[in-house]
N, C-alpha and C positions, 0 to 999 in steps of 0.2 A: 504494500500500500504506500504510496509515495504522493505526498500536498501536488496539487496541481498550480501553475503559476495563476497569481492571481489577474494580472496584468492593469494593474493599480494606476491613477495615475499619479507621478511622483506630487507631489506637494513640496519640491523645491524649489519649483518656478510661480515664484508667488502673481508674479504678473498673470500667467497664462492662464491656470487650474482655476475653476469656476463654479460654481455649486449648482448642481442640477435643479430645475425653477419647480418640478414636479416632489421629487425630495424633499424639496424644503416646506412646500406647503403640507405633505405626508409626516414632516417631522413635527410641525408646529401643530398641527391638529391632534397627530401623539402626545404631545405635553397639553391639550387642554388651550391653547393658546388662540386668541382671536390676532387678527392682523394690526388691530390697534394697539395688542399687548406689544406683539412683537417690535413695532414700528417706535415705540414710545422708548422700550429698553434698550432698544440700539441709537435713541437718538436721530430715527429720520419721520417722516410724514407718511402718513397713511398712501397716501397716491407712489411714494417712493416705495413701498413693498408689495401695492399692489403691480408694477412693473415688473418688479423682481419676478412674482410671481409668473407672471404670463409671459418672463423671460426676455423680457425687452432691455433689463441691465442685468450685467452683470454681477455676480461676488466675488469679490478674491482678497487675498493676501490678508489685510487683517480684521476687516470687516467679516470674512470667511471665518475666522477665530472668533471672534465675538457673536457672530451669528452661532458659530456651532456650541457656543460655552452657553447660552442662552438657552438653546435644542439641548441640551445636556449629552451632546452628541460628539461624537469625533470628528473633526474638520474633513479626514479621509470619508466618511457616509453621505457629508452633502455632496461630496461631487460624486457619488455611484449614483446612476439611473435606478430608480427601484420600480417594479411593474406593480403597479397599483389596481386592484381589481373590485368592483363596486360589490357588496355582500351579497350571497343567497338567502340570509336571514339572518335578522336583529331580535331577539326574542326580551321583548320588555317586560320586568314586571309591572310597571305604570305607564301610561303613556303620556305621564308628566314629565318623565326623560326628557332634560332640554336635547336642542338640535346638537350643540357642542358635546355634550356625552356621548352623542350618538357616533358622531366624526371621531370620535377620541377613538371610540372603540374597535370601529373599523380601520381607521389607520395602526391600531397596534396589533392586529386580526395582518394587517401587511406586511407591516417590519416582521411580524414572526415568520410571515410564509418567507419573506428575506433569509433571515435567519436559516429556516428549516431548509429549504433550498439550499443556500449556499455549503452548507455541511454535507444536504446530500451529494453534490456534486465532486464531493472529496471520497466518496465511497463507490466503489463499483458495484453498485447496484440498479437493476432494475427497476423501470416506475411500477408502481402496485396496481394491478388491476382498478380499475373505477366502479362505479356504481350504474345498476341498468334506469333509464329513464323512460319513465311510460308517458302519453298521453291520454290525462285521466278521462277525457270525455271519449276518448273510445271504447272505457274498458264498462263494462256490464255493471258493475258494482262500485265503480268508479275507485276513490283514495282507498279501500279497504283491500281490492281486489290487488292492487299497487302493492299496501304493504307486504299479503299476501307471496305475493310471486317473489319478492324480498326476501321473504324468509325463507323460500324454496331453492332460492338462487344460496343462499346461504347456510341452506342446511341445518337450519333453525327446526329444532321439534319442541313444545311444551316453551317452559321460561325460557327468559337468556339471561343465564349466569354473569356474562360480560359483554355488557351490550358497545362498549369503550373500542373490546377486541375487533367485536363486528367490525363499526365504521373502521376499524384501523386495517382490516382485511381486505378493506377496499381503496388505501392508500390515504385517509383522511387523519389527519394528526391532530386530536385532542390534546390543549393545552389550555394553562389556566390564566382566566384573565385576570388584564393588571389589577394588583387592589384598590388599588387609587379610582377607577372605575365603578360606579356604585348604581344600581337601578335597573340593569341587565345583566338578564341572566347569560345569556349567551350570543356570537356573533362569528357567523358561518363565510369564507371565502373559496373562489376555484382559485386555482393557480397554475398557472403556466408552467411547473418544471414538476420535478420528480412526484414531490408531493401530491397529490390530487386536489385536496384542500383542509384548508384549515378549520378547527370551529376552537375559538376563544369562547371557556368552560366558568362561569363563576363558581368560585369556592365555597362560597356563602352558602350555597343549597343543600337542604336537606338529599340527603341521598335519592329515595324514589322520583323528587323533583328532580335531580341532572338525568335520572335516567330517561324522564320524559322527554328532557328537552334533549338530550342526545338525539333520543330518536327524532323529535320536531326538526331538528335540522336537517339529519337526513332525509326528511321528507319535503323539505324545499329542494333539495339536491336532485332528487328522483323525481320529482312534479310539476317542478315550477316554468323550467324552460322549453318544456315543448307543449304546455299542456295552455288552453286559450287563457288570458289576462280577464285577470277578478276584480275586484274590492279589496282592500288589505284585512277587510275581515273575511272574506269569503275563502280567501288565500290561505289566512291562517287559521279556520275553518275547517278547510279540506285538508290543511298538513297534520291538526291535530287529529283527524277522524284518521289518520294516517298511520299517526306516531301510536294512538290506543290501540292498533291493532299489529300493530307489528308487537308491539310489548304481549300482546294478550289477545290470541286472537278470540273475538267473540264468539264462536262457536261453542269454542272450551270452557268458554265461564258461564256460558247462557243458562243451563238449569237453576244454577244458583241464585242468579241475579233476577229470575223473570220473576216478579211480582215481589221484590221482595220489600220487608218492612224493616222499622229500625229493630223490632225484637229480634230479629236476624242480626244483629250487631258482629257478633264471632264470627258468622259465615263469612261476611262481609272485612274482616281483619284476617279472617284464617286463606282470603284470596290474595289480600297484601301483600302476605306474609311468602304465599307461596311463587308469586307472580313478581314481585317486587313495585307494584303497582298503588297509587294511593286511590283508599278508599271513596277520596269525591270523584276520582276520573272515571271509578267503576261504576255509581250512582252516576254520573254524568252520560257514560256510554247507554248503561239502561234504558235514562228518558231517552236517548237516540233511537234504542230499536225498541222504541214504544213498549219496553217491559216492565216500564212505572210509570204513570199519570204524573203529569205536571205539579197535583196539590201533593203526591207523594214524593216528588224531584225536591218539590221546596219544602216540605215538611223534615227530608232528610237532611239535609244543609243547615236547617236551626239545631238536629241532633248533633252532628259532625261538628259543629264549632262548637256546641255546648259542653262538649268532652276533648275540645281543643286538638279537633283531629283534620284540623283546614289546612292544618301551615307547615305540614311535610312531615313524614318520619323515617326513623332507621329502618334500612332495608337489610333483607339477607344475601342481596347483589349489590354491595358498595361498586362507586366508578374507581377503577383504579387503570387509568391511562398508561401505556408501556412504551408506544414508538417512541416516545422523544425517547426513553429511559435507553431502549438498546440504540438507538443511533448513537447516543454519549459514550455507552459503553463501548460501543463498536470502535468509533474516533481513540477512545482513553487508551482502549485493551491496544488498540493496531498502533501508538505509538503516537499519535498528533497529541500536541501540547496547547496549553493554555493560549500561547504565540498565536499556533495555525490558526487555529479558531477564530483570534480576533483579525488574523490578516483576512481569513475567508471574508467575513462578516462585515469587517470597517465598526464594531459592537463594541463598547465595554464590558468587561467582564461582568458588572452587575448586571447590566441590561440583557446579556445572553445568560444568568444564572433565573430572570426571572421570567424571559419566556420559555425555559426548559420547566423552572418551577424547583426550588430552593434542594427539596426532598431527592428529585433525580441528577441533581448537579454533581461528576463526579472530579469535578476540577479544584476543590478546595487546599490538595495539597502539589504541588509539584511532581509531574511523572518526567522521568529522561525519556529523550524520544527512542525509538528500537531502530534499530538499523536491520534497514532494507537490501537485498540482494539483489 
């Protein structure tokens, strides 16, 4: 295994070397940063960065420095071109998310797939199979039939143990969003190189909830781009009717749930339990295939919070994400050092510790590199 050249460009010709216009607005939106933020701490005018931006001036030399020490970034990242890709899914828990949160999150959903890219390309590896994509108004049964064929393609029978494994068996790399991000749960990208795509994971969630939304994402992945344009409820609608059955397909739960009451309470936790599924999304699918009336849809939801069973619980399928973990491994075991890494990347080491996620980092102490034959 031998680092492949990065073909960098030097940063000794302060004149020349230029900060890429797409970069810097991808970096500035990573820190949370309006153009008026930026424009005011470097000392120029709102119309002076919005030029920059659309690439009509230049950056360099030390303006370049202070731009990048502001982006809390390496002078080398702003001049890499980074392929910027607009999300397959933003999964909010409020949709009081400002628009700036929303930007944040996607641009740090790109610097990873940066990130994850550029590591893969130091590894002789294969891209991972993708995920098959249906269009749902052709299919008989529409989103359910979708996830269906999902689970067949995957080999899925009963629960899924590790639903993380799945999407990562289809080259999708689960990572944990930044914590400084707060209000969404998760934020799904394609990408252009090895990886397939991204989904930035929040930590905050109760287990059964990431499993959800794992699968919600994959279900924009599978639905969204060939299937006709919605309503972003309709959308998010059909990816949920999507994500509950790929967790769980109805068939298998139906006796249990059809007519069921709250005196059924255990039936109803011993499906949680076994499924890893939360007990409103079961009551929720129910009223879907009409196997509970409306007055008993909402009579069950005043029982569920009154026993405080709304706001997620432990599952017996925690997420536990692996690619990042063996691609690190892969780098550490074959000999790349802390160096390759950040020459691949143009990253600081904390910034590449915290889109791998603190736990799978295995760069903390010094490895000598291994010599290659």
């Amino acid at each position: 295994m031998a680092l492949l050249s990065r073909g960098s460009p030097a940063l000794h010709d302060r004149a020349v070397v230029s900060a890429v216009p797409a970069t810097l607005r991808l970096l500035r939106e990573r820190r949370g940063l309006l153009k008026k933020d930026v424009a005011e701490a470097l000392g120029k005018s709102a119309p002076w960065l919005t030029k920059v931006e659309a690439g009509d001036l230049p950056v360099t030399g030390e303006t370049l420095d202070s731009y990048a020490a502001l982006l809390d970034a390496r002078p080398e990242l702003l001049t890499a071109p980074i392929h910027v890709e607009p999300p397959e899914g933003v999964h909010f828990r409020s949709q009081k998310v400002s628009q700036r949160t929303r930007h944040q999150a996607i641009a740090a959903a790109n610097v990873a797939a940066h990130a994850v890219n550029e590591l893969l390309n130091l590894v002789d590896s294969e891209p991972a199979p993708s995920w098959p994509e249906f269009d749902v108004d052709s299919l008989p049964q529409g989103a359910h039939e979708a996830a269906q064929l999902v689970r067949l393609r995957l080999r899925l029978h009963g629960p899924i143990p590790d639903i993380a494994a799945s999407l990562e068996s289809m080259g999708i790399f689960v990572l944990p969003m930044p914590p400084e991000i707060t209000g969404i749960d998760a934020v799904t990208i394609r990408t252009d190189g090895q990886a397939a795509a991204i989904i930035l994971l929040s930590s905050h969630l109760p287990e059964d909830r990431k499993r959800h939304t794992l699968a919600h994402e994959l279900g924009h992945l599978v639905l969204d781009r060939v299937s006709l344009p919605l309503s972003m409820k309709d959308v998010e609608g059909r990816v949920d009717a999507f994500a509950g059955e790929l967790l769980a397909p109805y068939d298998e739960v139906r006796n249990e749930l059809k007519g069921i009451t709250p005196s059924a309470l255990p039936t109803l936790m011993a499906l949680h339990r076994e499924w890893g599924v939360s007990p409103s999304a079961f009551i929720r699918r129910a009223r879907l295939h009409d196997d509970i009336s409306e007055t008993q849809y909402r009579y069950w939801f005043k029982v569920l919070a009154s026993r405080s069973l709304l706001r997620g619980l432990p599952s017996a399928f925690p997420v536990r994400a692996s690619a990042a973990r063996e691609l690190l491994t892969a780098l550490h075991t074959g000999g790349y050092t802390l160096s390759d890494l950040l020459e691949a990347t143009r990253l600081r080491p904390s910034q590449l510790a915290q889109i791998f996620g603190e736990d799978d980092w295995p760069y903390h102490q010094p490895r000598p590199r291994l010599r290659t034959v």
